[in-house]
C-alpha positions as a Python dict, from the first residue, in 0.01 Angstrom:
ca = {
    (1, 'X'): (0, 0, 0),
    (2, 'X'): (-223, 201, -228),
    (3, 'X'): (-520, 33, -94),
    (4, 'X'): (-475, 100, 237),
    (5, 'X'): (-473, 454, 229),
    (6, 'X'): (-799, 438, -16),
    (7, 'X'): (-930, 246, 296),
    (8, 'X'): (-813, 525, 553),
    (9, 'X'): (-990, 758, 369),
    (10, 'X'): (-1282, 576, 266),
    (11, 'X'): (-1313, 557, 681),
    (12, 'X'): (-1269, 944, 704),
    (13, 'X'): (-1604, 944, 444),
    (14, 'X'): (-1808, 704, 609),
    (15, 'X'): (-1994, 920, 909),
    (16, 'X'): (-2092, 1184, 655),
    (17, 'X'): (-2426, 1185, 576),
    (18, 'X'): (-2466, 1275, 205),
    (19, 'X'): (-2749, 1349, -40),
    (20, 'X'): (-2804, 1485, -360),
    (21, 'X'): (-2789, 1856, -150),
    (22, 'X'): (-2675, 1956, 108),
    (23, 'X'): (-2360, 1989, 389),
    (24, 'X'): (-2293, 1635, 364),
    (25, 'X'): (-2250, 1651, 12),
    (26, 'X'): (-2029, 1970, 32),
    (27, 'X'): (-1825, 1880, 338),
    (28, 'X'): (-1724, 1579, 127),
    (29, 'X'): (-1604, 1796, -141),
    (30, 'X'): (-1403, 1990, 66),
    (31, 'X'): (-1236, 1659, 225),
    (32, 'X'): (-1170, 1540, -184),
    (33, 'X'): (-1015, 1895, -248),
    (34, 'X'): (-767, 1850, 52),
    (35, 'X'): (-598, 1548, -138),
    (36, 'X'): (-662, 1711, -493),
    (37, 'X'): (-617, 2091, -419),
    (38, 'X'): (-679, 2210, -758),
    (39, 'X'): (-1065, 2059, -763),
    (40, 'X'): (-1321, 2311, -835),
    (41, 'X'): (-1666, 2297, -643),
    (42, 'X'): (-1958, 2476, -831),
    (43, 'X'): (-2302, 2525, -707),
    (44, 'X'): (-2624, 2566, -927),
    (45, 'X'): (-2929, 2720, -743),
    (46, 'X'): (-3244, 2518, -660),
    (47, 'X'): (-3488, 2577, -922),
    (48, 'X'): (-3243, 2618, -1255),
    (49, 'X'): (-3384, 2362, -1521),
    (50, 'X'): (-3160, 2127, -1673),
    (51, 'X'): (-3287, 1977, -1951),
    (52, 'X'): (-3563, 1840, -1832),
    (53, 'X'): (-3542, 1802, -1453),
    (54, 'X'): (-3530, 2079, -1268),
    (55, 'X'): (-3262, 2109, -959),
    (56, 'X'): (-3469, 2050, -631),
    (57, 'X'): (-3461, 2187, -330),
    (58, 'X'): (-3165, 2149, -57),
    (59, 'X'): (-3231, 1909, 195),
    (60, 'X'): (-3101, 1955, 550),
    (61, 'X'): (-3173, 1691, 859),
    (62, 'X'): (-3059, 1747, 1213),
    (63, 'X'): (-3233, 1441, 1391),
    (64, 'X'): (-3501, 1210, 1389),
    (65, 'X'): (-3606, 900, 1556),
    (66, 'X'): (-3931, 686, 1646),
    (67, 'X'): (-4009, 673, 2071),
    (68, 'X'): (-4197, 302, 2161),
    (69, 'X'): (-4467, 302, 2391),
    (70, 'X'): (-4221, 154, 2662),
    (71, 'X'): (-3998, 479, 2582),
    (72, 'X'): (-3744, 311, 2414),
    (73, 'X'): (-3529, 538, 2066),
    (74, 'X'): (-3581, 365, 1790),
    (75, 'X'): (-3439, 468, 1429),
    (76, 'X'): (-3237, 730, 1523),
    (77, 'X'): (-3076, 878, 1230),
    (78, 'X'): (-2796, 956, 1465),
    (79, 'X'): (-2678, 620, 1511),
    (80, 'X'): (-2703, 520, 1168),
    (81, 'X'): (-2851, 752, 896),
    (82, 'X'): (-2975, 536, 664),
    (83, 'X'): (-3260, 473, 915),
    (84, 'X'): (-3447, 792, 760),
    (85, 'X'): (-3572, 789, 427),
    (86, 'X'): (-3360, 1027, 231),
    (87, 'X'): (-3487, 1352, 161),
    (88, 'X'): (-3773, 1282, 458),
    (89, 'X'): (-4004, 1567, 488),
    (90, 'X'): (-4008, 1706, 845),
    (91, 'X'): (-4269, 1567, 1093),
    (92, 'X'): (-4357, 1555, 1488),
    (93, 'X'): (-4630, 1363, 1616),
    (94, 'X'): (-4766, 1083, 1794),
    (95, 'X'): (-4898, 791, 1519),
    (96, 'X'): (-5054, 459, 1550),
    (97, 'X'): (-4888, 142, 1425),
    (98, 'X'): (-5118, 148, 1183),
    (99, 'X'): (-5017, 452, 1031),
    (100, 'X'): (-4671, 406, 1152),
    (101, 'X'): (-4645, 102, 931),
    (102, 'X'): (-4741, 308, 588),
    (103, 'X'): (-4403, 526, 680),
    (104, 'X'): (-4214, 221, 717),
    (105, 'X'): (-3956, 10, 466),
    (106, 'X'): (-3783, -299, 605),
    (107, 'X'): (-3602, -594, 386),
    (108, 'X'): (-3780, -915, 519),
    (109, 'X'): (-3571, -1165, 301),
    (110, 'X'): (-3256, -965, 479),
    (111, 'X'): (-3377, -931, 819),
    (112, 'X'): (-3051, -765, 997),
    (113, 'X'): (-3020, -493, 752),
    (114, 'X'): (-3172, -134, 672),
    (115, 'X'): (-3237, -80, 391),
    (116, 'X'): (-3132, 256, 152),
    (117, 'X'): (-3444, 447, 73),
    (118, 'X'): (-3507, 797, -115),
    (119, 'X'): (-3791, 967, -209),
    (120, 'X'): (-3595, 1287, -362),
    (121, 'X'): (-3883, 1446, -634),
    (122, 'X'): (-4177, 1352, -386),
    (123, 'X'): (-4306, 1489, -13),
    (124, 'X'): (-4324, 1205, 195),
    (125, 'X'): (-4171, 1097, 523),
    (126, 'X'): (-4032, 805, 656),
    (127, 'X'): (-3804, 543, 803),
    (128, 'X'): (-3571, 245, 752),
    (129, 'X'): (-3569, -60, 989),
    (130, 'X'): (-3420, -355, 998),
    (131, 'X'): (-3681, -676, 993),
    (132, 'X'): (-3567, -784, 1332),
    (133, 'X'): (-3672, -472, 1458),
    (134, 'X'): (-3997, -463, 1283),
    (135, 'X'): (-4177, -768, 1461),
    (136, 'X'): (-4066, -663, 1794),
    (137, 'X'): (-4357, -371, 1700),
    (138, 'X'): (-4636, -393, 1931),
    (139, 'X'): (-4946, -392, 1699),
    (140, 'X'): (-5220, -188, 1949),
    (141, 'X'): (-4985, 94, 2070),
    (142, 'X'): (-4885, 453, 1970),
    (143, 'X'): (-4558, 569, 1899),
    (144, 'X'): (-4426, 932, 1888),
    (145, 'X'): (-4235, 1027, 1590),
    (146, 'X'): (-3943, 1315, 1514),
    (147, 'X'): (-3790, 1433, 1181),
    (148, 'X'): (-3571, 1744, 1210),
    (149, 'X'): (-3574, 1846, 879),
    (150, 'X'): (-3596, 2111, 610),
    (151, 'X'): (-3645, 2125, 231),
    (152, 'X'): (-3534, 2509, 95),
    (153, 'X'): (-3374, 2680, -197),
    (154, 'X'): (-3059, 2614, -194),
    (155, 'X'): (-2789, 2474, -412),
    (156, 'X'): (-2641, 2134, -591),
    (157, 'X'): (-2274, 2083, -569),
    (158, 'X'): (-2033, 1930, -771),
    (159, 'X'): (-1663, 1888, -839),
    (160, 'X'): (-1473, 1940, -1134),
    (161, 'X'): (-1078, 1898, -1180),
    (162, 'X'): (-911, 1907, -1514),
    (163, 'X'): (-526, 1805, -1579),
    (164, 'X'): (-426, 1968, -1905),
    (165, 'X'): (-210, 1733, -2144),
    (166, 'X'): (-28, 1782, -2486),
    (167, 'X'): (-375, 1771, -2628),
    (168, 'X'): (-696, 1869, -2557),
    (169, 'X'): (-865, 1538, -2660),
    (170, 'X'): (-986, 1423, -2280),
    (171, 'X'): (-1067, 1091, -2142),
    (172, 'X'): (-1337, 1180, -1871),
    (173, 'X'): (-1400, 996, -1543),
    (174, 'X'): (-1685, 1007, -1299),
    (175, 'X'): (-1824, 906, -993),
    (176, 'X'): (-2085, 1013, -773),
    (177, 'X'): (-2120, 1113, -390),
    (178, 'X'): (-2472, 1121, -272),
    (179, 'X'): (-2510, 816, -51),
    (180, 'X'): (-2460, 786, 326),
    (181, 'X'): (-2297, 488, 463),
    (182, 'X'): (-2240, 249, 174),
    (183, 'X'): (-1945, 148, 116),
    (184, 'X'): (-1887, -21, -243),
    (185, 'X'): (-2172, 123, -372),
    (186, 'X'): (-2102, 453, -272),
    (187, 'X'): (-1736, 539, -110),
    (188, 'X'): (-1530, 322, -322),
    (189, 'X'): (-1605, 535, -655),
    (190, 'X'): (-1507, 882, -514),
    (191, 'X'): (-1183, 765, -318),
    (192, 'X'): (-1060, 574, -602),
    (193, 'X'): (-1112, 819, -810),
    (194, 'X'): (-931, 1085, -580),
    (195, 'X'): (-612, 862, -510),
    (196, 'X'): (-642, 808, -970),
    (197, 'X'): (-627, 1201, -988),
    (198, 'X'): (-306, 1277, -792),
    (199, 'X'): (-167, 937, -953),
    (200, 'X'): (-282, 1141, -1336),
    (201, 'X'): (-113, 1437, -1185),
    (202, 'X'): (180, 1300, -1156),
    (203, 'X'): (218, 1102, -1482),
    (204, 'X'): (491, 1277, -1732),
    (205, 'X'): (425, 1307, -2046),
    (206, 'X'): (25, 1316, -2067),
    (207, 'X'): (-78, 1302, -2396),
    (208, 'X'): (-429, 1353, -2307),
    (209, 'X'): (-574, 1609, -2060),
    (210, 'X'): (-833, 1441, -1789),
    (211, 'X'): (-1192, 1571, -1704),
    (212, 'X'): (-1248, 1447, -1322),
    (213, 'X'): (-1602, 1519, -1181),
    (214, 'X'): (-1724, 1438, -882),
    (215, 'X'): (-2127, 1424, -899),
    (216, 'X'): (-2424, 1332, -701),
    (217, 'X'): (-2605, 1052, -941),
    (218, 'X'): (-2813, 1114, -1187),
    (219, 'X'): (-2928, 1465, -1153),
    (220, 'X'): (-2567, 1598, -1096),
    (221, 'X'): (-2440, 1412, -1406),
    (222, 'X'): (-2738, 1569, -1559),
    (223, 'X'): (-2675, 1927, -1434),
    (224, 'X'): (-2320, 1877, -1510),
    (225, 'X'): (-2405, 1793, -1929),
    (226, 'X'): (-2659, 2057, -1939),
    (227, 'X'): (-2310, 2286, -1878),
    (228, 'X'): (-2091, 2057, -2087),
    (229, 'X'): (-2216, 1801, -2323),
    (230, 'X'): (-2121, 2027, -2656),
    (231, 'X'): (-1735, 2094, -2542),
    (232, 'X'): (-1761, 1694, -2410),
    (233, 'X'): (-1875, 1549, -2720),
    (234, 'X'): (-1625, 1718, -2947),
    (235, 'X'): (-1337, 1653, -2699),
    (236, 'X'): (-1406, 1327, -2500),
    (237, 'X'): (-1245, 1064, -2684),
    (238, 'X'): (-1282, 790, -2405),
    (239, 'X'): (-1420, 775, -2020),
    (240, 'X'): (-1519, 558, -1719),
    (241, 'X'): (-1845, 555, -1479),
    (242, 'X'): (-1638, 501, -1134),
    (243, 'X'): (-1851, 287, -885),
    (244, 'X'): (-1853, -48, -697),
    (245, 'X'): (-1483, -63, -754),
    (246, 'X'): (-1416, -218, -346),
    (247, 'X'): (-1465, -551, -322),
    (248, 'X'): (-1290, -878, -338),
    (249, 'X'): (-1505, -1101, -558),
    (250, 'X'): (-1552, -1069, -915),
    (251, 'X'): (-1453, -779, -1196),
    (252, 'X'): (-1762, -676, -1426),
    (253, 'X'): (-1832, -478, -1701),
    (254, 'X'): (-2098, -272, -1864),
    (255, 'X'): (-2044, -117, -2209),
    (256, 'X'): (-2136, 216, -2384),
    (257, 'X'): (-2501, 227, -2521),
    (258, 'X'): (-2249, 187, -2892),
    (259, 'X'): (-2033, -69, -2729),
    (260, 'X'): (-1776, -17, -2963),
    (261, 'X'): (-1587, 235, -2831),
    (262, 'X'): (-1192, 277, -2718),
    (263, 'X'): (-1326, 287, -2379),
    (264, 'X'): (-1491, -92, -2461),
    (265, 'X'): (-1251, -255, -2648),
    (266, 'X'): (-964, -121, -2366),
    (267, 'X'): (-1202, -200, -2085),
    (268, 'X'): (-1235, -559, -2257),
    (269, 'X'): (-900, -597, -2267),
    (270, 'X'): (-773, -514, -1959),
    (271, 'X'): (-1022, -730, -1745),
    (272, 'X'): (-960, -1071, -2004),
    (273, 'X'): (-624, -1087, -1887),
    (274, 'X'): (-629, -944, -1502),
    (275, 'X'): (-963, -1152, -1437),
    (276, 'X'): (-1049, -1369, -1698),
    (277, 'X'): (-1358, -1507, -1560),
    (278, 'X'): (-1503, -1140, -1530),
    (279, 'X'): (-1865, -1067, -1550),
    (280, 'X'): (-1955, -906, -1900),
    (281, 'X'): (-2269, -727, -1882),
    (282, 'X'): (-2508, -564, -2188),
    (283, 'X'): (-2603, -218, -2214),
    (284, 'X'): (-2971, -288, -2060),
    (285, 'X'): (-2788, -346, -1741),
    (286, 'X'): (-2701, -1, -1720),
    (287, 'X'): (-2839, 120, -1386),
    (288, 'X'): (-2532, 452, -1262),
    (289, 'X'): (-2502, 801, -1504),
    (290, 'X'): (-2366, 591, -1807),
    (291, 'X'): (-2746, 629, -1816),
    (292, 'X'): (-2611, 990, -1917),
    (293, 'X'): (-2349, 985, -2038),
    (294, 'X'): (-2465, 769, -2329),
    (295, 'X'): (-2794, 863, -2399),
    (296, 'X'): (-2929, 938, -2747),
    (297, 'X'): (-2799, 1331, -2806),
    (298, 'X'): (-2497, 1329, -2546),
    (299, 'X'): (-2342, 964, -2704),
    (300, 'X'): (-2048, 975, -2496),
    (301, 'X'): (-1766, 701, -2536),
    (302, 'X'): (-1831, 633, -2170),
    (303, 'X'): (-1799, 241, -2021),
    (304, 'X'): (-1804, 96, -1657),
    (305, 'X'): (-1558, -130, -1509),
    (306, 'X'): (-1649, -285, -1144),
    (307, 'X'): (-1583, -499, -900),
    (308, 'X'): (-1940, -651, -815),
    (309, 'X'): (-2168, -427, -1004),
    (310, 'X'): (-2445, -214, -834),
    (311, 'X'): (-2797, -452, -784),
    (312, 'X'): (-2580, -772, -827),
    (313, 'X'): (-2446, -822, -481),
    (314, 'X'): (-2674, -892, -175),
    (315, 'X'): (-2540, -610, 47),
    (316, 'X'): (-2590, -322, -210),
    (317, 'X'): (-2833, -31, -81),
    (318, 'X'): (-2840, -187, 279),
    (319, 'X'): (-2645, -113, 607),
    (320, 'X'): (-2457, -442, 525),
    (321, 'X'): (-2280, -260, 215),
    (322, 'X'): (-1969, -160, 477),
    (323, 'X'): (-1586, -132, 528),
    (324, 'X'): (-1581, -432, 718),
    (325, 'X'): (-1781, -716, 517),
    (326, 'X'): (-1760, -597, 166),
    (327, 'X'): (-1481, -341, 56),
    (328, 'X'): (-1110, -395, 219),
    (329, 'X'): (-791, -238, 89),
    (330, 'X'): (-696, -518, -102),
    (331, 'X'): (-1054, -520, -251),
    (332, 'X'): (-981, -124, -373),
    (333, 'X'): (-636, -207, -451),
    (334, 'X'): (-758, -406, -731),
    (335, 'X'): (-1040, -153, -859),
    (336, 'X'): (-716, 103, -844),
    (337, 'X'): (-521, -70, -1034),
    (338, 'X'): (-775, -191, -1318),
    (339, 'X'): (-852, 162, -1396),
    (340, 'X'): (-498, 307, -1336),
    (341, 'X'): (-425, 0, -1661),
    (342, 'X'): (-706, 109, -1847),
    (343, 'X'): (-525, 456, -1877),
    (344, 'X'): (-179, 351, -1941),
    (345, 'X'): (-365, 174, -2204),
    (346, 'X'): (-527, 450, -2370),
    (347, 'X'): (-219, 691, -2323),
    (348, 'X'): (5, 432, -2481),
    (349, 'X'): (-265, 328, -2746),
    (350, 'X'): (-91, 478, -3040),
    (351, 'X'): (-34, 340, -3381),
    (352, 'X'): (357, 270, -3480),
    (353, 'X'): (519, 233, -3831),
    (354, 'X'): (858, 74, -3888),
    (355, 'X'): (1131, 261, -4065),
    (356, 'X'): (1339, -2, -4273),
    (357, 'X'): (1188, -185, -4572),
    (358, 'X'): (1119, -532, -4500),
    (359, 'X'): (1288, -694, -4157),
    (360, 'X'): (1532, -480, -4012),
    (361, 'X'): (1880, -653, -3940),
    (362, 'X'): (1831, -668, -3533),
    (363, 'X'): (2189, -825, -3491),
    (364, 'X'): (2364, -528, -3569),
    (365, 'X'): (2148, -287, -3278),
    (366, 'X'): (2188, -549, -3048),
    (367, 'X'): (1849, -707, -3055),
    (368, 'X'): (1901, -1044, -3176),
    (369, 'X'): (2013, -1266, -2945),
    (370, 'X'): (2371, -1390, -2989),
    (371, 'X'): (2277, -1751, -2763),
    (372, 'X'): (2009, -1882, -2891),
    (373, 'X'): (1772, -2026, -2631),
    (374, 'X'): (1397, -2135, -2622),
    (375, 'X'): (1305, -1880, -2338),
    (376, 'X'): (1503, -1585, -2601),
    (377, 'X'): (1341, -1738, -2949),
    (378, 'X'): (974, -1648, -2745),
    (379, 'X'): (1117, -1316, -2699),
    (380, 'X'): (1229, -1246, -3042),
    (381, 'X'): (901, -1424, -3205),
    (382, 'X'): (706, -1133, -3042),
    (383, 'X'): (915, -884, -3150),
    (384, 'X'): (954, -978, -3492),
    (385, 'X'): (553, -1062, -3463),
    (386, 'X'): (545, -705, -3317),
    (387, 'X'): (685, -447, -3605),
    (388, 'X'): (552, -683, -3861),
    (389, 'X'): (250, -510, -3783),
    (390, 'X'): (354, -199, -3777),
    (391, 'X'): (208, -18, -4099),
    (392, 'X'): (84, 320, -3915),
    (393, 'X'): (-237, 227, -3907),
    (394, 'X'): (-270, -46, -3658),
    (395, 'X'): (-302, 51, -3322),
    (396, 'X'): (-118, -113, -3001),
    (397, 'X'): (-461, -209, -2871),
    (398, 'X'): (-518, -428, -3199),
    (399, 'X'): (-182, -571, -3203),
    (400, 'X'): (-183, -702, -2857),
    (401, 'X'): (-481, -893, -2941),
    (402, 'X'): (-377, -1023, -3283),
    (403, 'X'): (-48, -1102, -3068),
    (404, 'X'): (-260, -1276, -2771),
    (405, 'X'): (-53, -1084, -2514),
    (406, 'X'): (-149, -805, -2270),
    (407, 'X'): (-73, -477, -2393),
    (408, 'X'): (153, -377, -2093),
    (409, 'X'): (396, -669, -2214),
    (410, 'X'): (462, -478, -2493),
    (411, 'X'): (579, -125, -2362),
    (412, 'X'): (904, -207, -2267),
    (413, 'X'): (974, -342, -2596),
    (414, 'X'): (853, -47, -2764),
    (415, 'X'): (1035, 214, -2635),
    (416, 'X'): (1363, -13, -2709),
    (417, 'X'): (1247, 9, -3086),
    (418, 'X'): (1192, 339, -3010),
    (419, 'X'): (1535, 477, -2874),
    (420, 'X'): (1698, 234, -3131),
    (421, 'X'): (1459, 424, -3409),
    (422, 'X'): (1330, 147, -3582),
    (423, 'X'): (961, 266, -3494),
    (424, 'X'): (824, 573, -3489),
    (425, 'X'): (500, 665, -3322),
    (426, 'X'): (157, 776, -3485),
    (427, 'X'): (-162, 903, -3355),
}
């Protein structure tokens, strides 16, 4: 079970505490590149613009934790490291609750959680704390405080794995890996993805060669265009964003800033007839690096496909997003397989033309049934329905949904019109 092992090795992830820097970020690399060997890690130096950001420094934490008056840890990033704000500068020092409270973020409407909080491109310190926890704060009392950490020039780190095809047209696919302990917002883009690259690997007879990057959000996307956008934008000819792919509720979508793209109209179909009550968002829900990927200049044919989308569950970016409550195997299982269809889809999406003048005699090849039956006359409708389409210009995509049928129903029957060679294929 596919999903299972996506599971195991979501599990493997989970401990590591990742940023958009640092050892966390590069350790999980280096576990990726153990399942994907020929993955390629690159480093950019703190400091190097790119475009208009500017890579910050490299963030390293080694403890922290908040001591009550009654000498009791609280916080401790050790136990569960979302409880410092990422990217905390360092601090030691002995604070009143007062003060303590302006360093403080809690979620009072979600009082068992802790909330996911960053302050990457401004010095500030700080902790996360679940509401619970909060009022048991005594109000006249001080309270000694430890970061362990250090901001320096260092480097960004991202991975890029590319599986040549027949062509070098590329569909591209992305996720990110810069958040500790989430689950379906973070660890179910970046093990999907890593099970979908060995699956790509394997597949005979790629057409298309596959761009696979593994990126902390946002500024890693960003870095990673400021390398690539001109190669991307003549080559890319479809993509996905890779994220919140884990759970068992709905399916979602968000388009490309065009939304007409093969990566939309694919997407589209796909999710009408796996989930047909799936979530269709617009392009002003964006909120992961299609933010990049599509904006004005880049205008990748880049779309998202989820399970529940990033800001529209209740767990996301809190301690409750985990491998327990939210994402199971069966819950990846599904996110596997939607995007594993959407590229069997695109591979297979060519454009056919038949080679007789008007119907061909079937009868004679041995595809007209010799019994005629109401379960075979369905069968023979479609395929009749099928090459009467084919003109050379019409691709499969098109046909399926002129035909009202998934596409995958269809690619048994073509390759018998294939071998028989009443069809030939066009790109």
């Amino acid at each position: 079970m596919i999903g299972k092992k996506i599971h195991n090795f979501a599990k493997e992830l989970w401990p590591i505490n990742r940023s958009i820097t640092g050892e966390g970020l590069r350790k999980t690399l280096r576990l990726i590149k153990n399942k994907i060997p020929n993955l390629k890690i690159y480093s950019v130096s703190s400091g190097k613009r790119v475009f208009d950001w500017h890579i910050p420094k490299e963030w390293k934490i080694d403890e922290a934790y908040i001591i009550t008056p009654n000498g009791k840890k609280i916080c401790e990033f050790s136990k569960n490291n979302l409880h410092v704000v990422g990217y905390s500068s360092p601090f030691k020092g002995k604070v009143s609750y007062k003060e303590l409270m302006k360093h403080l973020y809690t979620l009072p409407k979600q009082p068992t959680a802790v909330p996911y909080v960053t302050s990457y491109y401004k010095k500030r310190w700080g902790f996360c704390i679940k509401y619970n926890e909060l009022k048991k704060l005594k109000k006249k009392s001080n309270y000694e405080v430890l970061i362990k950490s250090q901001l320096f020039n260092g480097y960004l780190n991202y991975g890029e794995l590319v599986i040549p095809g027949k062509t070098k047209k590329e569909i591209f696919l992305s996720t990110y890996i810069c958040h500790p302990s989430m689950a379906n917002n973070e660890l179910s883009g970046p093990t999907i993805l890593t099970f979908l690259s060995s699956w790509i690997n394997q597949l005979k007879d790629r057409h298309y060669t596959y761009r696979i990057v593994f990126v902390p959000e946002t500024i890693g996307s960003i870095t990673y265009l400021s390398r690539n956008y001109k190669y991307l934008k003549k080559n890319v000819i479809a993509g996905f964003n890779l994220t919140c792919l884990g759970d068992n509720r709905n399916y979602s979508y968000v388009p490309s800033r065009n939304g007409d793209t093969l990566s939309d109209h694919v997407a589209k179909h796909v999710l009408k007839w796996i989930y047909p009550k799936y979530k269709s968002y617009s392009w002003l829900d964006r909120g992961s690096d299609e933010r990049q990927y599509c904006s004005p200049g880049i205008d990748l044919p880049i779309a998202s496909i989820h399970r529940s989308k990033y800001g529209e569950y209740p767990e996301y970016h809190t301690s409750l997003d985990n491998l327990k409550r939210v994402v199971t195997p069966n819950g990846l299982e599904g996110g596997f397989n939607v995007i594993k269809k959407s590229i069997e889809l695109i591979e297979k999406n060519k454009n056919y033309k038949i080679l007789t003048l008007c119907e061909p005699q079937m009868s004679k090849r041995g595809l007209y049934p010799s019994l005629s039956t109401k379960h075979n006359l369905k069968k023979t409708q479609l395929m009749m329905s099928f090459i009467s389409y084919c003109d050379g210009k019409t691709s499969l995509l098109t046909i399926s949904e002129k035909l009202k049928v998934p596409a995958w129903e269809l690619y048994n029957l073509i390759e018998k019109l294939l071998k028989k060679k009443l069809i030939k294929e066009k790109r």
